[in-house]
Backbone bond lengths (Angstrom), bond angles and torsions (degrees), N, CA, C in turn:
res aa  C-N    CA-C-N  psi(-1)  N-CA   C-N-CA  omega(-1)  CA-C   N-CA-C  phi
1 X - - - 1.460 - - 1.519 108.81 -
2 X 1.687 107.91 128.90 1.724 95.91 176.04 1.875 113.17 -126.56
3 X 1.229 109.43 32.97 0.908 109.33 163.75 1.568 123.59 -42.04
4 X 1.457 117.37 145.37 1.644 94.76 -171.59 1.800 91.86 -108.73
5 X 1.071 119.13 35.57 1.794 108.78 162.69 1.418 113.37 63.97
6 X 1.437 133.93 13.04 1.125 122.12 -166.16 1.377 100.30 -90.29
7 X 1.721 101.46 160.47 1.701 120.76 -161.85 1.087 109.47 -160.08
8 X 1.481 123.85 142.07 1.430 129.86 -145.98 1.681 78.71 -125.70
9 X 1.306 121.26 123.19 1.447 114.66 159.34 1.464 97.38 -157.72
10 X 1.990 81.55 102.79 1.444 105.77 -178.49 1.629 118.41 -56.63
11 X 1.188 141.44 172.01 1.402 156.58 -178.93 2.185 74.45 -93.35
12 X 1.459 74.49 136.35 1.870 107.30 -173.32 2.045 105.26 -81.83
13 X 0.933 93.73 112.95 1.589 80.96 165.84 1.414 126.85 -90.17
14 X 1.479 119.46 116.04 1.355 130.45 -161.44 1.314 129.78 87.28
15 X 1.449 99.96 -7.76 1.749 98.42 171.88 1.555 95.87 -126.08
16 X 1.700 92.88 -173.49 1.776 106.30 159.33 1.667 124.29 -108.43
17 X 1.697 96.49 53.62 1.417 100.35 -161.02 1.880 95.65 -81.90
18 X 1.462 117.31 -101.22 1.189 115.44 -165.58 1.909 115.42 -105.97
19 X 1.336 117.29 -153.58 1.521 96.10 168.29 1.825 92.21 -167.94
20 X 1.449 116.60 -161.46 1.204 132.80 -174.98 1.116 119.66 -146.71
21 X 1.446 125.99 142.67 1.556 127.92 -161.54 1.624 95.04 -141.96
22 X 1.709 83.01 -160.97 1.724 98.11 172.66 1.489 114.46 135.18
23 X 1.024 90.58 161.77 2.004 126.53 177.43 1.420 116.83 80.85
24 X 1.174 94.09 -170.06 1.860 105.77 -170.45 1.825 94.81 -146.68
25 X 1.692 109.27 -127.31 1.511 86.93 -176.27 1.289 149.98 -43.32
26 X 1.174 115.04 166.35 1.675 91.41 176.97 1.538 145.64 75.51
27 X 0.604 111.36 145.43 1.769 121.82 -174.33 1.454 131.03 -117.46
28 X 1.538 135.91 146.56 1.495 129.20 -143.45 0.686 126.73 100.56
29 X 1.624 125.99 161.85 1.348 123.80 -167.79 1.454 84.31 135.98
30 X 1.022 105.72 152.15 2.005 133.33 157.83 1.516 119.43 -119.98
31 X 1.087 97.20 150.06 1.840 99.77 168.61 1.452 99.66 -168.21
32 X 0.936 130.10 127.60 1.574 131.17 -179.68 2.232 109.04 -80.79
33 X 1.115 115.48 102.02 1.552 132.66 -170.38 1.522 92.63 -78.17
34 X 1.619 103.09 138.20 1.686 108.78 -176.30 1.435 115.38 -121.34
35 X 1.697 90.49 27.29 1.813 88.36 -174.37 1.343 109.67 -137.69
36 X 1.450 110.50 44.54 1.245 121.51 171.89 1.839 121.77 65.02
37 X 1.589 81.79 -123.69 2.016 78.90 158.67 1.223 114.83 -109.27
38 X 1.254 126.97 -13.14 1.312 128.43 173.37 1.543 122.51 -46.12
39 X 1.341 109.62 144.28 1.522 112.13 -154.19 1.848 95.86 -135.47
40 X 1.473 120.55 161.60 1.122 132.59 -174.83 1.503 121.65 -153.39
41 X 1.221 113.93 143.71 1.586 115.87 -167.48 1.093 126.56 -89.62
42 X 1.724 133.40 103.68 1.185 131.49 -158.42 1.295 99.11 -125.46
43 X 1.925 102.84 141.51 1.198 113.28 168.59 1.125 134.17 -157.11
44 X 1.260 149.82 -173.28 1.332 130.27 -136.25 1.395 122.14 160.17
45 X 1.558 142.17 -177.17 1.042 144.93 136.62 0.825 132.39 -107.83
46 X 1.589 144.50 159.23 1.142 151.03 -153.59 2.009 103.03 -128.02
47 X 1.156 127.28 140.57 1.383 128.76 -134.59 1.756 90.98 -147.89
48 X 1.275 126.98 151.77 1.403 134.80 -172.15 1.750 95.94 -115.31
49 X 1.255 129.64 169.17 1.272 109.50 152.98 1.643 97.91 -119.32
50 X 1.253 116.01 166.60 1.120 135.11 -172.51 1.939 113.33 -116.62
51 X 1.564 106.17 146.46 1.416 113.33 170.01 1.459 106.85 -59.33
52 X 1.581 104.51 -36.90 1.562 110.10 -175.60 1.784 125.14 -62.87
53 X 1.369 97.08 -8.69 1.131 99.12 -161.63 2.175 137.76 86.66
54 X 1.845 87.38 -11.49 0.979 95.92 174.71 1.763 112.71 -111.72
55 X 1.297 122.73 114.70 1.061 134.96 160.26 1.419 121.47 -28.02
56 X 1.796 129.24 136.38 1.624 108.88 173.98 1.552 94.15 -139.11
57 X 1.252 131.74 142.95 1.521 129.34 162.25 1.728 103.70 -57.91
58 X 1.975 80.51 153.18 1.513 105.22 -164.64 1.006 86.91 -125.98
59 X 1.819 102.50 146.77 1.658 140.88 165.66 1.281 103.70 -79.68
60 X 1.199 120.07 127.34 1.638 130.68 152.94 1.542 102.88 71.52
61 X 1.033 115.58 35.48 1.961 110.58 168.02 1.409 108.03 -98.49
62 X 1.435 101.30 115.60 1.789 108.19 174.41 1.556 120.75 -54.65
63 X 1.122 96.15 113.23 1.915 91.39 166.53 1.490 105.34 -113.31
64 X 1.527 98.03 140.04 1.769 100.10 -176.54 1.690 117.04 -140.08
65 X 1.406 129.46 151.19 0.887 102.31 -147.83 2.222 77.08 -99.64
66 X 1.583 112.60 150.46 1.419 89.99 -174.20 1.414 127.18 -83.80
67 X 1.651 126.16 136.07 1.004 141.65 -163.48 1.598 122.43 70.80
68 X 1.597 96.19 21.61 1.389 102.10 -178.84 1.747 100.66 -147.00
69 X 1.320 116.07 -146.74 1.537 133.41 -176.44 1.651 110.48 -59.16
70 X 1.431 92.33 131.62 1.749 104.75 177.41 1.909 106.95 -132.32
71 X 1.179 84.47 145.92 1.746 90.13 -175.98 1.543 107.52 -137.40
72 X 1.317 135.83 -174.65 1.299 124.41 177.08 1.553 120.36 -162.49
73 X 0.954 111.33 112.20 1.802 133.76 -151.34 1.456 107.67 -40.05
74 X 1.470 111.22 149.81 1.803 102.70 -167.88 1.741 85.59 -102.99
75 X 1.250 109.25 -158.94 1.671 141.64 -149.37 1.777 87.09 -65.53
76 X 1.738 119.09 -51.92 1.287 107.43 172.77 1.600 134.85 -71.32
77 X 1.054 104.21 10.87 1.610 132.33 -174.28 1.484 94.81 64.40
78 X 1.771 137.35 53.27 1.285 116.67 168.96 1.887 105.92 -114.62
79 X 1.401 112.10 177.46 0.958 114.98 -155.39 1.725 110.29 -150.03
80 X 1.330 129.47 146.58 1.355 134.77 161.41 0.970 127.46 166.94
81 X 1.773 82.35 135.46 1.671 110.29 -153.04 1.817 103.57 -112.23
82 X 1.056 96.08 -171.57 1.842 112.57 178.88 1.437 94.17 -121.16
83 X 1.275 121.31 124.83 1.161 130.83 -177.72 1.720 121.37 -142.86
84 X 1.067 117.80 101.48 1.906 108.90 180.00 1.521 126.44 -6.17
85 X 1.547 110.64 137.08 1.199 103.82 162.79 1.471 122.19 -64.94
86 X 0.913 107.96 155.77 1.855 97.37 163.48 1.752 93.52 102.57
87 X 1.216 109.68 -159.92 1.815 110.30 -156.02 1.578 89.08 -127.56
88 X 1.943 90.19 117.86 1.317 95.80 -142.25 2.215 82.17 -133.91
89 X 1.066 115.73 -179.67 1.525 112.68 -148.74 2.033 89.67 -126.68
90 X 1.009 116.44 124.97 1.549 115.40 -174.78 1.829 91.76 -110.33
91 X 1.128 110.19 140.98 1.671 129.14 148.43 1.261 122.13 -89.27
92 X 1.388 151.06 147.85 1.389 150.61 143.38 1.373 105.02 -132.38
93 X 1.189 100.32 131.91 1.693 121.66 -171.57 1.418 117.45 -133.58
94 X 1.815 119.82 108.43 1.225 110.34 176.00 1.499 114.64 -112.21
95 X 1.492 130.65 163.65 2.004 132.36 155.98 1.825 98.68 -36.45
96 X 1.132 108.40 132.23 1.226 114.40 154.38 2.056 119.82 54.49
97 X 1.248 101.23 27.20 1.367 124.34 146.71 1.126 148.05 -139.94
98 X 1.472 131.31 179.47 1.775 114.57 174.01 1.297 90.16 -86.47
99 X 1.482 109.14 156.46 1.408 125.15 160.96 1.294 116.66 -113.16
100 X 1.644 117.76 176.63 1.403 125.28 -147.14 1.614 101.10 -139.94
101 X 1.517 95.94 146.58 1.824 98.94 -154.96 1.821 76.93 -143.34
102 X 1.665 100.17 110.46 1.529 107.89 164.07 1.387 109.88 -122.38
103 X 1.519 102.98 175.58 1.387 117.66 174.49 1.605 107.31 -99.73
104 X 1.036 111.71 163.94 2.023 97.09 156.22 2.256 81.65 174.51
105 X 1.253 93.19 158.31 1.795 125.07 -163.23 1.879 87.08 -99.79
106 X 1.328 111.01 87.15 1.592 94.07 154.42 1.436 119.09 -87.20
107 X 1.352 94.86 132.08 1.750 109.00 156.55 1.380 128.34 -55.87
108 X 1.484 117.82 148.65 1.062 115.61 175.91 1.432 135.60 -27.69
109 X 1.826 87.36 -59.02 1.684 115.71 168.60 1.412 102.79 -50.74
110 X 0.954 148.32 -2.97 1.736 134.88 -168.61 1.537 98.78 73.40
111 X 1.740 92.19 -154.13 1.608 97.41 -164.40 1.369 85.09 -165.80
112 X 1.755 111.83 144.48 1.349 118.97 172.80 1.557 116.59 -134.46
113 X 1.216 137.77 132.39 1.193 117.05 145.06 2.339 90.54 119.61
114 X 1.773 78.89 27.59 1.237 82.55 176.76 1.891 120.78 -80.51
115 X 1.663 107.69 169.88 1.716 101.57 -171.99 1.341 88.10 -128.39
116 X 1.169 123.20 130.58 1.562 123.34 152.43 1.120 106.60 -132.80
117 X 1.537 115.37 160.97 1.422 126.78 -159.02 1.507 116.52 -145.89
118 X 1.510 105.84 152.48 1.899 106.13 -170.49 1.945 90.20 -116.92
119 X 1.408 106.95 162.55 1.298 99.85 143.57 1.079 130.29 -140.64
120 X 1.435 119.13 144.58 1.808 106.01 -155.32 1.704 106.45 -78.94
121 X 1.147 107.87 153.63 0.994 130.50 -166.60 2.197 106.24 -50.03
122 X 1.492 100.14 -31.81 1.603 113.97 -177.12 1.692 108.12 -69.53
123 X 1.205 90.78 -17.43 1.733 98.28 -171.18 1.651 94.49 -96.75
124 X 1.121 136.00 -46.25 1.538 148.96 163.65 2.174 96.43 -26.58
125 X 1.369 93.15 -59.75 1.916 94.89 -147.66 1.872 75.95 -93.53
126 X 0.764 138.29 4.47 2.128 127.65 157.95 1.375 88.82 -71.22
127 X 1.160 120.12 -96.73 1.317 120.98 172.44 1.754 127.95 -5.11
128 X 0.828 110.12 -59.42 1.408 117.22 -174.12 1.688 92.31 -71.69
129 X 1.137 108.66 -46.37 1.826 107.08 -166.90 1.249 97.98 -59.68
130 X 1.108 130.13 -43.30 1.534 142.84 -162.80 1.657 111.92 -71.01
131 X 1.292 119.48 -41.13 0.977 131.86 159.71 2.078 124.32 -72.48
132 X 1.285 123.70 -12.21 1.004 139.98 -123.27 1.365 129.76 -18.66
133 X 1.866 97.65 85.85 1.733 112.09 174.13 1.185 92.02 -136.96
134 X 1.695 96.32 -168.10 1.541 107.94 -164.41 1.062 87.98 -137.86
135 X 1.506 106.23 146.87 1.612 129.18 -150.81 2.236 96.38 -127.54
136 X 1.256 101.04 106.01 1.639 93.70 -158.57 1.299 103.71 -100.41
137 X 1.276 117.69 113.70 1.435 125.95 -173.23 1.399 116.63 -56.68
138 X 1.332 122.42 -21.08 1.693 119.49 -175.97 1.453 97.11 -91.41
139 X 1.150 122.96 -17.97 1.765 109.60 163.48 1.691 110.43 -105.24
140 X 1.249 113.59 171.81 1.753 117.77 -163.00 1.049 98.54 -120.08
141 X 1.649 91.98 179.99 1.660 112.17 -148.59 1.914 96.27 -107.49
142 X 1.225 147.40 136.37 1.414 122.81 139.28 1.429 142.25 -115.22
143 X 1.013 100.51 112.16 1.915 88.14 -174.73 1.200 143.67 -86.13
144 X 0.658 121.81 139.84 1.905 117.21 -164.64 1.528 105.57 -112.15
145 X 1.223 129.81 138.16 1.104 112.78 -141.34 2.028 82.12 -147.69
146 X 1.605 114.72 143.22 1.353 96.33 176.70 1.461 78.28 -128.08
147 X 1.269 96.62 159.37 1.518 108.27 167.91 1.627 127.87 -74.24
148 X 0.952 102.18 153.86 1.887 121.67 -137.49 1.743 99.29 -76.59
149 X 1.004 126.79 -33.65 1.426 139.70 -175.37 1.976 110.13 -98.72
150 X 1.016 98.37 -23.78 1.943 99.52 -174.13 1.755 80.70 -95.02
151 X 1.440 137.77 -72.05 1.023 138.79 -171.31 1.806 116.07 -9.06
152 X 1.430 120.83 117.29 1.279 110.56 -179.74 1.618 102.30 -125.69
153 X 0.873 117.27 -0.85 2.166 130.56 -177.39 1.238 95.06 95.53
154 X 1.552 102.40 166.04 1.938 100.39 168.84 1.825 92.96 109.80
155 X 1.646 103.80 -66.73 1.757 108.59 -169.98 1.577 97.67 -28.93
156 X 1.634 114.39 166.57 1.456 119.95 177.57 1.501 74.81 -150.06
157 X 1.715 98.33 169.05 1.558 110.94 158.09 1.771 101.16 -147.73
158 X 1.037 132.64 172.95 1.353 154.76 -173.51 1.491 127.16 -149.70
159 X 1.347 119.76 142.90 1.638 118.07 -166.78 1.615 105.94 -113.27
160 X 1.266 136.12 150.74 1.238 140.93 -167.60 1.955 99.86 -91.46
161 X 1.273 107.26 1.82 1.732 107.84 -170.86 1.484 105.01 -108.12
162 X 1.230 108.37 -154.27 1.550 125.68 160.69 1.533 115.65 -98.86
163 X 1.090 98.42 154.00 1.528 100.85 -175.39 1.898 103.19 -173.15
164 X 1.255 100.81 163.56 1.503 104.01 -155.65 1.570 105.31 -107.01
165 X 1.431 122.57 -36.18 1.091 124.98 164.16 1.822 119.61 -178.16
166 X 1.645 113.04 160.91 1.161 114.47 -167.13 1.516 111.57 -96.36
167 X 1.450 131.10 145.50 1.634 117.08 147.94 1.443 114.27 -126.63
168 X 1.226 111.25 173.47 1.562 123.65 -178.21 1.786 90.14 -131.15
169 X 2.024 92.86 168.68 1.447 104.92 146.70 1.107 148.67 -112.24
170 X 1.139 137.28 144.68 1.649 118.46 -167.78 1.596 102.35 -104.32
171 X 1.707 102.20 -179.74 1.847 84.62 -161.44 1.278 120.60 -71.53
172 X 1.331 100.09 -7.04 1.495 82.94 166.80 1.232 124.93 -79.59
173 X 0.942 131.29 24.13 1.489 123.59 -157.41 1.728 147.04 45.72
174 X 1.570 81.43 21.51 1.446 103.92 174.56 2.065 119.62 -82.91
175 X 1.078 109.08 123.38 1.822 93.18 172.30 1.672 112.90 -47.63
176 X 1.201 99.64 165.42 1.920 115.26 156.83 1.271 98.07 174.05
177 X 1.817 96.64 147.79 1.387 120.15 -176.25 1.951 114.34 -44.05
178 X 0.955 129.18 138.77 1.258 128.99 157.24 1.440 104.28 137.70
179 X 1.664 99.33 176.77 1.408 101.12 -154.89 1.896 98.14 -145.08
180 X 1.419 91.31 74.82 1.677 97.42 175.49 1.874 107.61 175.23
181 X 0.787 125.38 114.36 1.819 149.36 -138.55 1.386 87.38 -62.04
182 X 1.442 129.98 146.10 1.158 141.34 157.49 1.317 122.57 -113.72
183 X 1.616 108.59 125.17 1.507 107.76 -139.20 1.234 96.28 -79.06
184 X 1.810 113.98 161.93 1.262 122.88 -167.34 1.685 124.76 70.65
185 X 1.427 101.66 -7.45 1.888 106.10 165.36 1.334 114.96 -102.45
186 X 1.338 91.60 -171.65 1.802 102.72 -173.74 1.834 102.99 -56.68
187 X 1.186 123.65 109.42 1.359 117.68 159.76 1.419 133.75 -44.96
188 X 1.158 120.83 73.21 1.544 112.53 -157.54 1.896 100.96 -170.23
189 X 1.360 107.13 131.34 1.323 104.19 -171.10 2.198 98.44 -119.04
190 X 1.164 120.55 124.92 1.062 124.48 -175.17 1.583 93.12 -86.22
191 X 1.105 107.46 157.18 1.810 135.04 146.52 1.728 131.22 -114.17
192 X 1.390 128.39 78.70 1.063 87.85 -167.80 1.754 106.48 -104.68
193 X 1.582 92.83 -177.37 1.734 98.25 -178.32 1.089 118.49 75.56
194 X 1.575 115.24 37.41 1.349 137.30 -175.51 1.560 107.09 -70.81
195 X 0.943 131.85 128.85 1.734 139.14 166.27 1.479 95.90 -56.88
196 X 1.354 107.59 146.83 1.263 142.34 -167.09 2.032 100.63 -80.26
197 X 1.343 122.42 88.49 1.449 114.27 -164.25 1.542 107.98 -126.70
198 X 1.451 134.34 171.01 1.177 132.23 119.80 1.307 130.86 -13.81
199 X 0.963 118.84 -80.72 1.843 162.81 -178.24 1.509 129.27 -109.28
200 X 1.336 117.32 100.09 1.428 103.91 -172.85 2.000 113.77 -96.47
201 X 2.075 82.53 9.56 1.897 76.41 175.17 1.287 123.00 52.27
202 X 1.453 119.34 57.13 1.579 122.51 152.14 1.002 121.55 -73.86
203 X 1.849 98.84 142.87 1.462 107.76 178.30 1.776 95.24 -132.22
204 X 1.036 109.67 157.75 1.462 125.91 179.74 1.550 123.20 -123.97
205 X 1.294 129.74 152.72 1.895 123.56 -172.12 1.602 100.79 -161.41
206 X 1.496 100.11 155.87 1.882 110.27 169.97 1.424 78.42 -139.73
207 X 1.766 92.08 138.16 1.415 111.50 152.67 1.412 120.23 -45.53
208 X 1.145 100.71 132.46 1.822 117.52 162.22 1.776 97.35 77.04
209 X 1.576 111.67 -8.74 1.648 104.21 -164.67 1.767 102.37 -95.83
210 X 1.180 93.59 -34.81 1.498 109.63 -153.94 1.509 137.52 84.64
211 X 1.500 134.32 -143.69 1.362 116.60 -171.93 1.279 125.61 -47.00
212 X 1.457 136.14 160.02 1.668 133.50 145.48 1.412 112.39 -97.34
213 X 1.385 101.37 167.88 1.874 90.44 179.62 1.362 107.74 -109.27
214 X 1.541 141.57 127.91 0.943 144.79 149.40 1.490 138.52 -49.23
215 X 1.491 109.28 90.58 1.632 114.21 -168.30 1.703 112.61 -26.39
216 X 1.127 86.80 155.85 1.867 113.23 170.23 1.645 85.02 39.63
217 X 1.162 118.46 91.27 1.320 154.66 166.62 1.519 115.68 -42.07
218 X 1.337 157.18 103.47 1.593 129.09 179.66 1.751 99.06 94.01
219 X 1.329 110.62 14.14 1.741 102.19 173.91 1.483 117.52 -107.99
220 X 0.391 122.01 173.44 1.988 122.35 -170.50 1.618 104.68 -125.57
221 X 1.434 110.47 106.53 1.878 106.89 -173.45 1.476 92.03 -98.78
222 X 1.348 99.75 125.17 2.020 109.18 170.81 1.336 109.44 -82.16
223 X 1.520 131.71 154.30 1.188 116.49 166.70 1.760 91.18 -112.62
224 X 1.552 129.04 167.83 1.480 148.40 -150.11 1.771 79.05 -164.76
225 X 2.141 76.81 153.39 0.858 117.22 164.41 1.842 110.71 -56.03
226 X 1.578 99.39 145.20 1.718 86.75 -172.28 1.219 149.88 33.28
227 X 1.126 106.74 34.74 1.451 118.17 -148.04 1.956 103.48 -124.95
228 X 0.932 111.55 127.52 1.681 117.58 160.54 1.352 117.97 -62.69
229 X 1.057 155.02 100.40 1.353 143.98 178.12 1.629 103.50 -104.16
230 X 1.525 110.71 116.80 1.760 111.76 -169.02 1.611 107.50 -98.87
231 X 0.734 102.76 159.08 1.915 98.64 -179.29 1.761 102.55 -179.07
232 X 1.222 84.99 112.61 1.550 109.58 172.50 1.566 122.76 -58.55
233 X 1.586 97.90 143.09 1.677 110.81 151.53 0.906 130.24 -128.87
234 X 0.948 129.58 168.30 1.937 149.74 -176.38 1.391 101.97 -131.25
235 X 1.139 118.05 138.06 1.730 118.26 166.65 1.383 102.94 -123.49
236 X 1.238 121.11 153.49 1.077 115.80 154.12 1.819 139.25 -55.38
């Protein structure tokens, strides 16, 4: 199985439930923050993915919040930073993996008990072998991600840039080329070989339904070098 374990667990609005991170090289990103200067304490662990399928916390992976505060996970891979109110853009950056660049809405209250995740670079080139393409580290990755319970297979999504090619998972948790959810797998549609942008302009769809809505509405997702860029859907 080569699923690479990735998981979207947005920053909670109004509680201190979960949150959202991301990336590896590089720096940037936008997110428009709705809480002025006010700032909030988020924290969390930081998570490896595995060939195995089983995830392990990581030593010393930077998480930062972007264009603001960065900190870097101790021996239990945990972490906490000061990060804007309002819907604000996380980096995580590890040695010798892609990193992951999310969005997530912190609450006033902060947020605890967050997961962000790297993937090493060995789990990157399985994948690619498995598929047989090449996965180019100076352009980025984006994922589109539908949520795990609305998800029925069928959804597709599409990027407003260039990009080199799509995969899905099947239930076993194996990759393959294409670009439309296979029901009962990981909900989540990759892009890779994304051009280096501002904005990579996601759009999201369900058969027979029509559009999905793309969280935090009016935000601009960059894609980076090596970099995961996650971005949510909702379908109807």
């Amino acid at each position: 199985m080569l699923s690479m374990g990735l998981t979207v667990s947005a920053v909670g609005c109004g509680d201190s439930s979960s949150n959202g991170s991301g990336g590896s090289s590089g720096s940037g990103g936008s997110a428009g923050t709705g809480g002025g200067n006010a700032t909030a304490t988020v924290s969390g662990t930081v998570y490896r993915a595995s060939l195995e399928g089983e995830s392990t916390t990581l030593e010393g992976a930077t998480v930062s919040v972007v264009g603001g505060e960065s900190t870097t996970s101790d021996a239990s891979g945990a972490f906490t930073l000061e990060a804007p109110v309002g819907i604000t853009m996380f980096l995580t950056t590890a040695p010798d993996s892609w990193g992951e660049l999310q969005t997530g809405d912190v609450p006033p209250g902060g947020a605890a008990g967050a997961e962000v995740e790297v993937v090493p670079d060995a789990l990157i080139a399985a994948v690619a072998e498995a598929l047989s393409e090449t996965i180019d580290p100076a352009r980025g990755i984006v994922a589109v991600e539908f949520d795990q319970e609305e998800a029925a297979g069928g959804e597709s999504a599409d990027l407003g840039v260039d990009y080199g090619f799509t995969l899905v998972f099947d239930a076993a948790g194996d990759p393959q080329l294409g670009n439309e959810l296979v029901a009962g797998a990981d909900p989540i549609i990759i892009f890779a070989n994304v051009e280096i942008t501002s904005d990579v302009m996601p759009s999201a769809s369900r058969s027979g339904v029509g559009d999905c809505t793309i969280s935090y509405e009016g935000t601009s997702y960059p894609s980076q070098a090596k970099v995961f860029t996650v971005v949510e859907a909702r379908c109807p």
